[in-house]
FIKEVEX-984571 format. One record per residue (C-alpha): x, z, y; residue in one letter. Coordinates in steps of 0.5 Angstrom, whole numbers, plus 500, padded with zeros to 3 digits. Example, Ala and Ser with C-alpha at 12.3 -4.5 7.8 and 13.67 -1.06 7.14 Angstrom:
% residues 2
525516491a
527514498s
This chain:
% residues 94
307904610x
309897613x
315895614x
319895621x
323889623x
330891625x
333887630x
341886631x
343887638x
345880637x
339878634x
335881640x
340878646x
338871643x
331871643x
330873650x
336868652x
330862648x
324867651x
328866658x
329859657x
322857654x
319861661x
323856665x
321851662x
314853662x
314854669x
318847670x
312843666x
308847670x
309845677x
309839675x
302839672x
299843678x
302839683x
299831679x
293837678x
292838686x
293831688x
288829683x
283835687x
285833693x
283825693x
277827689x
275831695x
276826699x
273820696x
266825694x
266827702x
268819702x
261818700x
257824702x
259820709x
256813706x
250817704x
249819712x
250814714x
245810710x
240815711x
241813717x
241806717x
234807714x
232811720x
234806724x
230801720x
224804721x
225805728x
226797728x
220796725x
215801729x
218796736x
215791731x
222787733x
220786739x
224791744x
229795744x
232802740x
237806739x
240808733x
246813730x
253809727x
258815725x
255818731x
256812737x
250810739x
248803739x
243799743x
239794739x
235789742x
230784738x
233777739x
225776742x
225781747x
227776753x
Protein backbone atom coordinates (compact mmCIF):
# COMPACT_ATOMS: atom_id res chain seq x y z
CA UNK A 1 0.00 0.00 0.00
CA UNK A 2 1.18 3.49 -0.55
CA UNK A 3 1.30 5.57 2.11
CA UNK A 4 -1.60 8.34 3.00
CA UNK A 5 -0.54 11.95 3.43
CA UNK A 6 -1.89 13.21 6.81
CA UNK A 7 -2.39 16.62 7.24
CA UNK A 8 -2.85 18.52 10.54
CA UNK A 9 -5.87 20.78 10.53
CA UNK A 10 -3.46 23.30 10.74
CA UNK A 11 -1.51 22.17 8.35
CA UNK A 12 -4.54 21.86 5.95
CA UNK A 13 -6.05 25.79 6.86
CA UNK A 14 -2.39 27.16 5.86
CA UNK A 15 -2.26 25.62 2.65
CA UNK A 16 -5.47 26.96 1.43
CA UNK A 17 -4.75 30.22 2.95
CA UNK A 18 -1.23 30.21 0.23
CA UNK A 19 -3.69 28.19 -2.60
CA UNK A 20 -6.25 31.53 -1.84
CA UNK A 21 -3.58 33.67 -1.92
CA UNK A 22 -1.50 32.44 -5.13
CA UNK A 23 -5.41 32.45 -7.11
CA UNK A 24 -5.43 36.09 -6.21
CA UNK A 25 -2.64 36.77 -7.31
CA UNK A 26 -3.10 34.71 -10.36
CA UNK A 27 -6.09 36.53 -11.08
CA UNK A 28 -4.59 40.07 -10.23
CA UNK A 29 -1.69 39.21 -12.96
CA UNK A 30 -3.88 38.01 -15.06
CA UNK A 31 -6.11 40.99 -15.55
CA UNK A 32 -3.36 42.96 -16.10
CA UNK A 33 -1.87 40.67 -18.90
CA UNK A 34 -5.68 40.52 -20.62
CA UNK A 35 -6.15 43.73 -20.57
CA UNK A 36 -2.20 44.80 -22.31
CA UNK A 37 -3.43 41.37 -24.28
CA UNK A 38 -7.00 43.09 -25.58
CA UNK A 39 -5.19 46.44 -26.16
CA UNK A 40 -2.71 44.70 -28.49
CA UNK A 41 -5.80 42.98 -30.21
CA UNK A 42 -7.63 45.76 -30.66
CA UNK A 43 -5.17 48.36 -32.42
CA UNK A 44 -3.75 45.16 -34.45
CA UNK A 45 -7.37 44.91 -35.79
CA UNK A 46 -7.25 48.27 -36.25
CA UNK A 47 -4.24 48.99 -38.34
CA UNK A 48 -5.06 45.53 -40.41
CA UNK A 49 -8.40 47.24 -41.32
CA UNK A 50 -6.01 50.45 -41.47
CA UNK A 51 -4.75 48.91 -44.59
CA UNK A 52 -7.49 46.68 -45.80
CA UNK A 53 -8.82 50.27 -46.47
CA UNK A 54 -5.48 51.43 -48.22
CA UNK A 55 -5.58 48.43 -50.38
CA UNK A 56 -9.25 49.49 -51.67
CA UNK A 57 -8.39 52.54 -52.13
CA UNK A 58 -5.36 51.75 -54.25
CA UNK A 59 -7.43 49.27 -56.13
CA UNK A 60 -8.98 51.95 -56.93
CA UNK A 61 -6.81 54.62 -57.60
CA UNK A 62 -5.94 51.92 -60.28
CA UNK A 63 -9.27 51.64 -61.84
CA UNK A 64 -9.24 55.39 -61.80
CA UNK A 65 -5.81 55.20 -63.85
CA UNK A 66 -7.18 53.29 -66.15
CA UNK A 67 -10.09 55.03 -66.80
CA UNK A 68 -7.51 57.98 -67.44
CA UNK A 69 -5.88 56.27 -69.88
CA UNK A 70 -8.97 55.01 -72.02
CA UNK A 71 -10.02 59.14 -72.15
CA UNK A 72 -6.60 59.37 -73.37
CA UNK A 73 -5.77 62.64 -70.91
CA UNK A 74 -8.03 64.40 -73.12
CA UNK A 75 -11.73 64.49 -71.36
CA UNK A 76 -13.12 64.16 -68.27
CA UNK A 77 -13.90 61.07 -65.61
CA UNK A 78 -14.77 60.19 -62.35
CA UNK A 79 -13.15 58.32 -59.94
CA UNK A 80 -13.95 56.81 -56.43
CA UNK A 81 -11.86 58.59 -53.25
CA UNK A 82 -12.96 56.91 -49.66
CA UNK A 83 -16.29 56.82 -51.39
CA UNK A 84 -16.74 60.73 -52.70
CA UNK A 85 -16.63 61.25 -56.29
CA UNK A 86 -14.35 63.40 -57.99
CA UNK A 87 -14.29 64.66 -61.22
CA UNK A 88 -11.00 65.08 -63.01
CA UNK A 89 -10.24 66.67 -66.18
CA UNK A 90 -7.33 66.59 -68.26
CA UNK A 91 -5.12 69.85 -68.05
CA UNK A 92 -5.96 69.85 -72.42
CA UNK A 93 -9.41 69.20 -72.22
CA UNK A 94 -10.22 73.14 -72.63
Amino acid sequence: MSPVLALTLDQAKGAALVVVILLVIGAIASAMLMKTLVQKVVVALILMLVALLVWTQRAALDECADKVRTVGFTGETTCTFFGNDISISAPNSN
